[in-house]
C-alpha positions as CSV (number, residue, x, y, z in Angstrom):
1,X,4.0,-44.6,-79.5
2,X,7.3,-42.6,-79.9
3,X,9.7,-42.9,-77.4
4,X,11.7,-39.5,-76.6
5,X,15.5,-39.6,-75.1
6,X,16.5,-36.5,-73.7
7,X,18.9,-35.1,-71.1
8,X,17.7,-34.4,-67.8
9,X,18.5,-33.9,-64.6
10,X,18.2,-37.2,-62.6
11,X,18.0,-37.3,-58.9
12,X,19.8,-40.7,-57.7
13,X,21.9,-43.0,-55.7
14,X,25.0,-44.2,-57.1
15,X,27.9,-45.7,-54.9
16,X,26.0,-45.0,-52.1
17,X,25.6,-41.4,-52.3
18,X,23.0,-39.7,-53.5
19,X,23.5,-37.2,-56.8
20,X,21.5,-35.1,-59.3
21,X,23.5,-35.7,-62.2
22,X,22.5,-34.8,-66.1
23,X,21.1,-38.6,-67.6
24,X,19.7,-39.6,-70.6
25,X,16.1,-40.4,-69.7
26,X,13.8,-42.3,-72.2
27,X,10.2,-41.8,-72.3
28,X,6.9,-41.9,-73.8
29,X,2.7,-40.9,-73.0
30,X,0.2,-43.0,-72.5
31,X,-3.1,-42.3,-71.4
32,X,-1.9,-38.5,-69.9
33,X,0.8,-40.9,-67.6
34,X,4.6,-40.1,-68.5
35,X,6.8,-43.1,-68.0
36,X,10.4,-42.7,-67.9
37,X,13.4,-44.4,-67.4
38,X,17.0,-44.1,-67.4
39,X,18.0,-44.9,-70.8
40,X,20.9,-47.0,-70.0
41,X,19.1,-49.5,-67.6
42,X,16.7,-50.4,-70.9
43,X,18.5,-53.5,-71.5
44,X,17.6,-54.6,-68.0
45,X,14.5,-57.2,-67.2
46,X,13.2,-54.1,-65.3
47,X,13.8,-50.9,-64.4
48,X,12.8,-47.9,-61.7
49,X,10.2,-45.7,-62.9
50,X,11.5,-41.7,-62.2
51,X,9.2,-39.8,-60.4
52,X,9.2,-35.9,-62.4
53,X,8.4,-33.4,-60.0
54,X,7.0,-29.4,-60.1
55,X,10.6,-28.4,-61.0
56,X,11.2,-30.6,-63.8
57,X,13.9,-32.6,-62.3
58,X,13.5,-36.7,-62.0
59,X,13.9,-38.8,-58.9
60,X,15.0,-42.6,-59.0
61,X,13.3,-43.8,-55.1
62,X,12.8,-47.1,-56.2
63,X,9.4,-46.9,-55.7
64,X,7.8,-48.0,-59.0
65,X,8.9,-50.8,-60.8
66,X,8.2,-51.1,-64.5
67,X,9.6,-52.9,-66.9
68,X,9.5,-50.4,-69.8
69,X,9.7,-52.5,-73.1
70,X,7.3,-54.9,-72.4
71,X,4.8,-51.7,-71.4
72,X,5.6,-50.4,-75.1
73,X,5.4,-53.5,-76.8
74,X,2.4,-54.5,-75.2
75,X,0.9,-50.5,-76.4
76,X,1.6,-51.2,-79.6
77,X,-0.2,-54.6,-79.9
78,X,-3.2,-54.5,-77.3
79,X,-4.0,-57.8,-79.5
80,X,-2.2,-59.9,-77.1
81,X,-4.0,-61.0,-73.9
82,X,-1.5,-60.7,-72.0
83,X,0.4,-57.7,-72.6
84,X,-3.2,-56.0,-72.5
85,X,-3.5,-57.4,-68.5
86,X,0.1,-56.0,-67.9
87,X,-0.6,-52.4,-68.9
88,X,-4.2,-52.6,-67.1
89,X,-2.2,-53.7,-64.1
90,X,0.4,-50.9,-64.7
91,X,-2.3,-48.4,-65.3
92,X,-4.3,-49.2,-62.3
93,X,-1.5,-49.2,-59.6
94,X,-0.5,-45.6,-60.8
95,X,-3.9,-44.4,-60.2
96,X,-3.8,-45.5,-56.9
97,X,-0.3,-44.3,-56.0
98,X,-0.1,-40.9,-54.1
99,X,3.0,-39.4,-53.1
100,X,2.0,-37.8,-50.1
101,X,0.1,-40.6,-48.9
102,X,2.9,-42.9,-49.5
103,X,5.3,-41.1,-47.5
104,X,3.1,-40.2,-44.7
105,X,2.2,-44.0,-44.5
106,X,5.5,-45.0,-44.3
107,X,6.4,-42.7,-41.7
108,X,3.3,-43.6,-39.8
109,X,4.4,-47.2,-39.8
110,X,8.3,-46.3,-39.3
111,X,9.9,-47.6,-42.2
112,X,12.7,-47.4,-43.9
113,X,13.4,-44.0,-46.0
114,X,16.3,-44.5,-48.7
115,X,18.7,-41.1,-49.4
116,X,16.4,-40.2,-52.1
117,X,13.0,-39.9,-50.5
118,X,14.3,-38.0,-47.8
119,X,15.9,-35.2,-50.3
120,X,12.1,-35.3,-52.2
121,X,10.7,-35.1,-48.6
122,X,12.8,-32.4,-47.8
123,X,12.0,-30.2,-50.6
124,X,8.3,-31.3,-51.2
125,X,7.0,-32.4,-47.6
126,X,9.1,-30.9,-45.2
127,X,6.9,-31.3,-42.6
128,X,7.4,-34.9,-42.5
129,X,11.2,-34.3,-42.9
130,X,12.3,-34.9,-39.3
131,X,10.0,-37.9,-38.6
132,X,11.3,-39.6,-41.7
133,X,15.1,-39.1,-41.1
134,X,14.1,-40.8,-37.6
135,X,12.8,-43.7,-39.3
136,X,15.7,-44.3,-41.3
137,X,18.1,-43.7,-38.4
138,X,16.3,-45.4,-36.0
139,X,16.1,-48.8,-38.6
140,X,19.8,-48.7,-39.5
141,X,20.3,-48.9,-35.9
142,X,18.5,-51.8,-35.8
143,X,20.0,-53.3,-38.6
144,X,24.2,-52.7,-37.1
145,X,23.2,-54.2,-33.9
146,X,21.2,-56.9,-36.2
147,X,24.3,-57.4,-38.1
148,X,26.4,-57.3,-34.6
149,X,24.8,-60.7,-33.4
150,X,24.8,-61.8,-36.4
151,X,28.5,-61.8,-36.9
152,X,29.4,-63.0,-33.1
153,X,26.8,-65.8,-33.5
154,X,28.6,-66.6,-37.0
155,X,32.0,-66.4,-34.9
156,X,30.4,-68.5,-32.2
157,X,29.4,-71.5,-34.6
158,X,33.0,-71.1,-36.6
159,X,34.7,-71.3,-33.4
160,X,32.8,-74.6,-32.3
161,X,32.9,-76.1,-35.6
162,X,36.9,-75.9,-35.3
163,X,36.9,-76.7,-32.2
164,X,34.6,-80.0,-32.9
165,X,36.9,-80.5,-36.0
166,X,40.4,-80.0,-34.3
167,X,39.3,-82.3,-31.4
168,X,39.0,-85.0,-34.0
169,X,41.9,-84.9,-35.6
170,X,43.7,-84.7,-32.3
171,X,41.8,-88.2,-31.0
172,X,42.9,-89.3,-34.6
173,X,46.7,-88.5,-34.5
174,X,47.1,-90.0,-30.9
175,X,45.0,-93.3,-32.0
176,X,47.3,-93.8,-35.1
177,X,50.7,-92.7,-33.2
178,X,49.9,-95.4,-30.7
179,X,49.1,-98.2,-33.4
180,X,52.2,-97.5,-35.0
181,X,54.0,-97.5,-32.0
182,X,52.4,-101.2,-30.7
183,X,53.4,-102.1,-34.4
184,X,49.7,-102.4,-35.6
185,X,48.4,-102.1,-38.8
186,X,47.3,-98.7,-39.7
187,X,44.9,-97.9,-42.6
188,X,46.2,-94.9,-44.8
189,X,43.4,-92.0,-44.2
190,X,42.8,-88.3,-44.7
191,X,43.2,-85.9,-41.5
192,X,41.1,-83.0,-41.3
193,X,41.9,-79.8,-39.5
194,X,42.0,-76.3,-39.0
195,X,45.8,-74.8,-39.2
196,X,46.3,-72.7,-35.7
197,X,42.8,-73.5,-35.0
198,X,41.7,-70.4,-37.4
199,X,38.7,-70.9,-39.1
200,X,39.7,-68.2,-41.8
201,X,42.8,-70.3,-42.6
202,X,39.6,-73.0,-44.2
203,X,39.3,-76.8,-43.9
204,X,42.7,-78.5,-44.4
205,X,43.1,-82.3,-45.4
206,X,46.3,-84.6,-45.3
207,X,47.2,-88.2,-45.4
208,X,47.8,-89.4,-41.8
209,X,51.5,-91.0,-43.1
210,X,52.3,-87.6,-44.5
211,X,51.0,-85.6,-41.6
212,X,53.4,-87.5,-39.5
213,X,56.2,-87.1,-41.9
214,X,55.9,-83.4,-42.0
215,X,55.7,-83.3,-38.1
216,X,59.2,-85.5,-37.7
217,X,60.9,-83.5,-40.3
218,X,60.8,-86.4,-42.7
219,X,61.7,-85.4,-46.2
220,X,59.4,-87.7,-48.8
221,X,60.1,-87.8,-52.2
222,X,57.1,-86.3,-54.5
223,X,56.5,-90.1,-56.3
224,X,56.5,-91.5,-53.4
225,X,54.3,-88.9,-51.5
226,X,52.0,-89.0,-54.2
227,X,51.9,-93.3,-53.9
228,X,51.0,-93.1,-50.2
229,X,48.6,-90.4,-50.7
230,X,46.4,-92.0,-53.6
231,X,47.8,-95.4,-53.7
232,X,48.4,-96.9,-50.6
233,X,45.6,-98.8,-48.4
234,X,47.0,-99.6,-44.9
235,X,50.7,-100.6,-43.5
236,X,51.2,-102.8,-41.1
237,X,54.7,-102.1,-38.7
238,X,55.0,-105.4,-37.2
239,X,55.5,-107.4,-40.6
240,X,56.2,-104.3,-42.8
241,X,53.2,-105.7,-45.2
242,X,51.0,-103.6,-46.8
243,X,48.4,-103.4,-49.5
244,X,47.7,-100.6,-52.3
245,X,45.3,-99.9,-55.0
246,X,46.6,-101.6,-58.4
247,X,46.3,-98.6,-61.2
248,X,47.6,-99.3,-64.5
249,X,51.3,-99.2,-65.3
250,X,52.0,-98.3,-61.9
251,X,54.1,-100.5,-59.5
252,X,54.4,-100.5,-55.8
253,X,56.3,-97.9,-54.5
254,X,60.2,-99.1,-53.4
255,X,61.1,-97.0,-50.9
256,X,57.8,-97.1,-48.7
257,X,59.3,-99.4,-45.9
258,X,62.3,-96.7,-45.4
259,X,60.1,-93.7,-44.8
260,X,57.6,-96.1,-42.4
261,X,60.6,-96.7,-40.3
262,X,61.9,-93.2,-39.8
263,X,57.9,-92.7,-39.3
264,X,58.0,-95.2,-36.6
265,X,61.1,-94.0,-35.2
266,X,59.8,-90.5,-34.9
267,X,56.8,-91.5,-32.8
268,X,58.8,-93.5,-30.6
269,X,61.4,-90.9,-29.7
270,X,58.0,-88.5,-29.1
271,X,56.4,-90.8,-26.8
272,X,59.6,-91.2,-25.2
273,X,60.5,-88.2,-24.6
274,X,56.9,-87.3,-23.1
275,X,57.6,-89.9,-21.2
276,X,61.0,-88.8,-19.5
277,X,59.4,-84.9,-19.5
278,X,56.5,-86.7,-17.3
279,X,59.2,-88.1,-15.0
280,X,61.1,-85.0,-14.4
281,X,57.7,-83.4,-13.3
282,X,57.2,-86.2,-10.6
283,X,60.4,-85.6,-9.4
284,X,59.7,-82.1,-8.8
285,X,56.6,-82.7,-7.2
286,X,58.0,-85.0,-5.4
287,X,60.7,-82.9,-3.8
288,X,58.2,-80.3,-2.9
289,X,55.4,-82.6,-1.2
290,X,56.0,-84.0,2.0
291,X,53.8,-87.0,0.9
292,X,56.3,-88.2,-1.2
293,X,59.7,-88.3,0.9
């Protein structure tokens, strides 16, 4: 079996457009079929069988599926069972395949028609032309306002799992400011939010200590950042005791108590402050509503 690569003109879609541009085609006879192929696409698993029409020109409709090597090889040694059932196979869906047929079926049943088959409708069946182009039209319809619910629901689930997220880490920030400000013991732990509530800006995670630091404008070191972040196990503001994973070669960290109290100071000034804006609000109310005087 001698397989033949020659220029020809290839009708196809590439980038989403449909061309007739000159290819080199491989292909060989078997059994008065042609099968052909682009010549580049070889080295794939499997490739599109091109359809030759009356005018000698080649159309790629991804309709027939072939994959072109094993076809040959299994030609040129019909001793192996299996590459003997493969071309049978091959052989016997081609004898069953009619063009006209096909496209009249698929019309019938309004599927989808790709670029391609509607230009090899529109020069070889034009009397289906119309009815096809519908189909098409009618099913990429379907598929944008498919792909419209699809993206809102997407939104819709992205927006509750940051809202579900955010509200935890806002119960978690208020449970810890309130331990540290009743001088509790607080266990180091990893927040997790969304920053601005955006989805897009992805899942972020911070030590609760650092968190807070950032928040009061509290300037950590980077060794001592990194001892509270991977070191340290829980703090406790009453005694100023804490605990800490022991690694090797790596002592406690010595300026941990320092950054705790500006820590602590931070969240009582916040608190207090909420506190006297709360106040001011009474008052205001209070002037206005005849129920208070």
């Amino acid at each position: 079996m001698i397989v033949r690569d020659n220029i020809e003109k290839v009708w196809l879609i590439e980038d989403n457009k449909l061309i007739k541009a000159n290819k080199i085609v491989s292909k060989v006879d078997y059994q008065g079929q042609e099968f052909a192929v682009i010549k580049t696409e070889r080295d794939s698993h499997s490739q599109e069988m091109l359809i030759k029409d009356n005018n000698n020109e080649y159309w790629k409709m991804n309709i027939v599926g072939i994959e072109f090597e094993h076809f040959i090889n299994a030609v040129l040694d019909p001793t192996i069972i299996e590459s003997t059932v493969y071309c049978k196979n091959v052989m016997e869906r081609l004898s069953k395949m009619n063009l006209k047929n096909f496209f009249y079926d698929k019309v019938k049943n309004s599927r989808y028609f790709n670029m391609c088959e509607l230009k090899y409708i529109s020069i070889h069946y034009p009397e289906i032309y119309k009815k096809a182009k519908m189909c098409r039209e009618t099913i990429i319809q379907m598929n944008r306002q498919k792909s419209e619910v699809d993206k809102k629901r997407i939104e819709n689930e992205q927006k509750a799992k940051v809202e579900e997220i955010n509200n935890k880490f806002e119960i978690d920030v208020e449970r810890i400011k309130t331990q540290i400000r009743y001088n509790k013991n607080v266990e180091s732990q990893e927040l997790k939010y969304y920053k601005d509530s955006n989805y897009e800006n992805g899942l972020t995670t911070q030590n609760c200590f650092l968190y807070l630091a950032k928040q009061y404008g509290i300037n950590i070191p980077l060794a001592t950042q990194g001892f509270i972040n991977n070191r340290l196990v829980d703090y406790d503001f009453a005694t100023g005791n804490y605990s800490y994973r022991v690694t090797t070669n790596k002592r406690s960290s010595t300026k941990i108590h320092e950054y705790m109290r500006e820590i602590f100071k931070g969240v009582n000034d916040e608190f207090e402050k909420q506190v006297e804006t709360l106040k001011q609000k009474l008052v205001r109310v209070r002037g206005k509503d005849s129920k208070w005087k």
